[in-house]
C-alpha positions, 0 to 999 in steps of 0.5 A: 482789070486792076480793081480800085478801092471804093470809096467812101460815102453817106447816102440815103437809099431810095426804091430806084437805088443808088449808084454807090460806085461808077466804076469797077471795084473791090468792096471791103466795107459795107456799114448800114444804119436802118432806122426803118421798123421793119428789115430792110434788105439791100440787094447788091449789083455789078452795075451803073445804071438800074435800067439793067436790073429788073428786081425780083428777076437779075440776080444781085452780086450780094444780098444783106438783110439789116434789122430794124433800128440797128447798125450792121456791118458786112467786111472782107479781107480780100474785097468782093470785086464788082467789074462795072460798078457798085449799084444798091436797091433797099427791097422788102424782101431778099430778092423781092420786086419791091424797093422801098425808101429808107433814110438809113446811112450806108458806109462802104470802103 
Protein backbone atom coordinates (compact mmCIF):
# COMPACT_ATOMS: atom_id res chain seq x y z
CA UNK A 1 0.00 0.00 0.00
CA UNK A 2 1.32 3.35 -1.13
CA UNK A 3 1.88 5.80 1.87
CA UNK A 4 0.44 9.64 1.84
CA UNK A 5 2.11 12.52 3.58
CA UNK A 6 0.50 13.63 6.82
CA UNK A 7 -0.95 16.21 7.02
CA UNK A 8 -0.25 19.11 8.82
CA UNK A 9 -2.29 20.31 12.19
CA UNK A 10 -2.55 22.14 15.67
CA UNK A 11 -4.50 19.89 18.07
CA UNK A 12 -5.03 20.04 21.76
CA UNK A 13 -4.45 16.45 23.17
CA UNK A 14 -6.93 15.02 25.55
CA UNK A 15 -6.60 11.59 28.24
CA UNK A 16 -8.91 9.78 25.26
CA UNK A 17 -6.34 10.78 22.58
CA UNK A 18 -6.53 12.22 19.06
CA UNK A 19 -7.02 10.81 15.75
CA UNK A 20 -3.95 12.85 14.28
CA UNK A 21 -4.52 10.83 10.88
CA UNK A 22 -7.56 8.69 9.45
CA UNK A 23 -5.73 7.07 7.00
CA UNK A 24 -2.22 5.13 6.45
CA UNK A 25 0.62 7.23 6.23
CA UNK A 26 4.40 8.32 6.43
CA UNK A 27 5.45 10.53 9.53
CA UNK A 28 7.94 12.83 9.13
CA UNK A 29 7.62 15.50 11.53
CA UNK A 30 6.43 15.42 14.76
CA UNK A 31 6.69 18.92 17.04
CA UNK A 32 5.14 18.97 20.42
CA UNK A 33 4.87 22.25 22.82
CA UNK A 34 4.19 20.79 26.62
CA UNK A 35 3.16 23.61 28.64
CA UNK A 36 2.55 20.96 31.34
CA UNK A 37 4.84 21.25 34.91
CA UNK A 38 5.39 17.79 34.52
CA UNK A 39 6.61 15.51 31.09
CA UNK A 40 4.26 14.48 29.22
CA UNK A 41 4.82 11.24 27.05
CA UNK A 42 2.64 10.80 24.24
CA UNK A 43 2.24 7.24 23.06
CA UNK A 44 1.96 6.75 19.15
CA UNK A 45 -0.73 4.20 17.59
CA UNK A 46 -1.31 2.67 14.06
CA UNK A 47 -5.03 3.16 14.44
CA UNK A 48 -8.19 5.12 14.00
CA UNK A 49 -10.13 4.76 16.73
CA UNK A 50 -8.99 4.31 20.84
CA UNK A 51 -11.52 1.34 21.30
CA UNK A 52 -8.54 -0.73 20.10
CA UNK A 53 -5.87 0.55 22.28
CA UNK A 54 -5.88 -0.48 26.04
CA UNK A 55 -3.20 1.62 27.35
CA UNK A 56 -0.88 0.23 29.62
CA UNK A 57 -1.48 -3.04 27.78
CA UNK A 58 -1.11 -2.62 23.36
CA UNK A 59 1.93 -1.68 22.32
CA UNK A 60 2.42 2.02 20.88
CA UNK A 61 4.02 2.24 17.34
CA UNK A 62 6.12 5.11 19.04
CA UNK A 63 6.71 6.74 22.42
CA UNK A 64 8.08 10.58 22.97
CA UNK A 65 8.48 11.86 26.40
CA UNK A 66 8.53 15.80 26.25
CA UNK A 67 9.80 17.77 29.22
CA UNK A 68 8.04 20.32 30.86
CA UNK A 69 7.51 23.79 29.60
CA UNK A 70 9.49 23.17 26.48
CA UNK A 71 9.12 22.59 22.35
CA UNK A 72 10.39 19.16 21.17
CA UNK A 73 10.87 17.85 17.84
CA UNK A 74 11.09 14.33 16.53
CA UNK A 75 12.15 14.05 12.17
CA UNK A 76 13.02 11.35 9.94
CA UNK A 77 14.08 11.23 6.54
CA UNK A 78 12.42 8.27 5.25
CA UNK A 79 9.08 8.73 7.51
CA UNK A 80 7.86 6.24 9.96
CA UNK A 81 5.02 4.29 7.91
CA UNK A 82 1.56 3.82 10.14
CA UNK A 83 -0.77 1.35 7.97
CA UNK A 84 -4.27 2.39 9.44
CA UNK A 85 -3.62 5.69 10.85
CA UNK A 86 -2.06 8.10 13.22
CA UNK A 87 -3.64 7.96 16.81
CA UNK A 88 -2.06 9.80 19.73
CA UNK A 89 -2.62 9.33 23.79
CA UNK A 90 -0.60 12.14 26.08
CA UNK A 91 0.10 9.54 29.24
CA UNK A 92 2.17 10.20 32.50
CA UNK A 93 4.29 7.62 31.87
CA UNK A 94 5.95 6.02 29.04
CA UNK A 95 3.86 3.07 28.55
CA UNK A 96 1.71 3.80 31.45
CA UNK A 97 -2.50 3.49 31.87
CA UNK A 98 -2.84 6.84 32.83
CA UNK A 99 -3.70 9.54 30.03
CA UNK A 100 -3.69 12.95 31.06
CA UNK A 101 -5.21 16.36 29.48
CA UNK A 102 -2.84 18.63 28.28
CA UNK A 103 -3.11 21.86 25.97
CA UNK A 104 0.09 21.65 24.20
CA UNK A 105 0.34 22.16 20.63
CA UNK A 106 1.36 18.97 18.33
CA UNK A 107 2.62 19.59 14.77
CA UNK A 108 3.33 16.78 12.68
CA UNK A 109 3.92 16.28 8.74
Amino acid sequence: MPHRLASTSLVNLTTGGILAVGQGCDLYLLKFYNPAAAVTYLQVFDATASGGITLGTTVPKLVWGVASATNDEIATDSGLGFEVGVYIIPTTTPTGATGVLIHGFLFFG
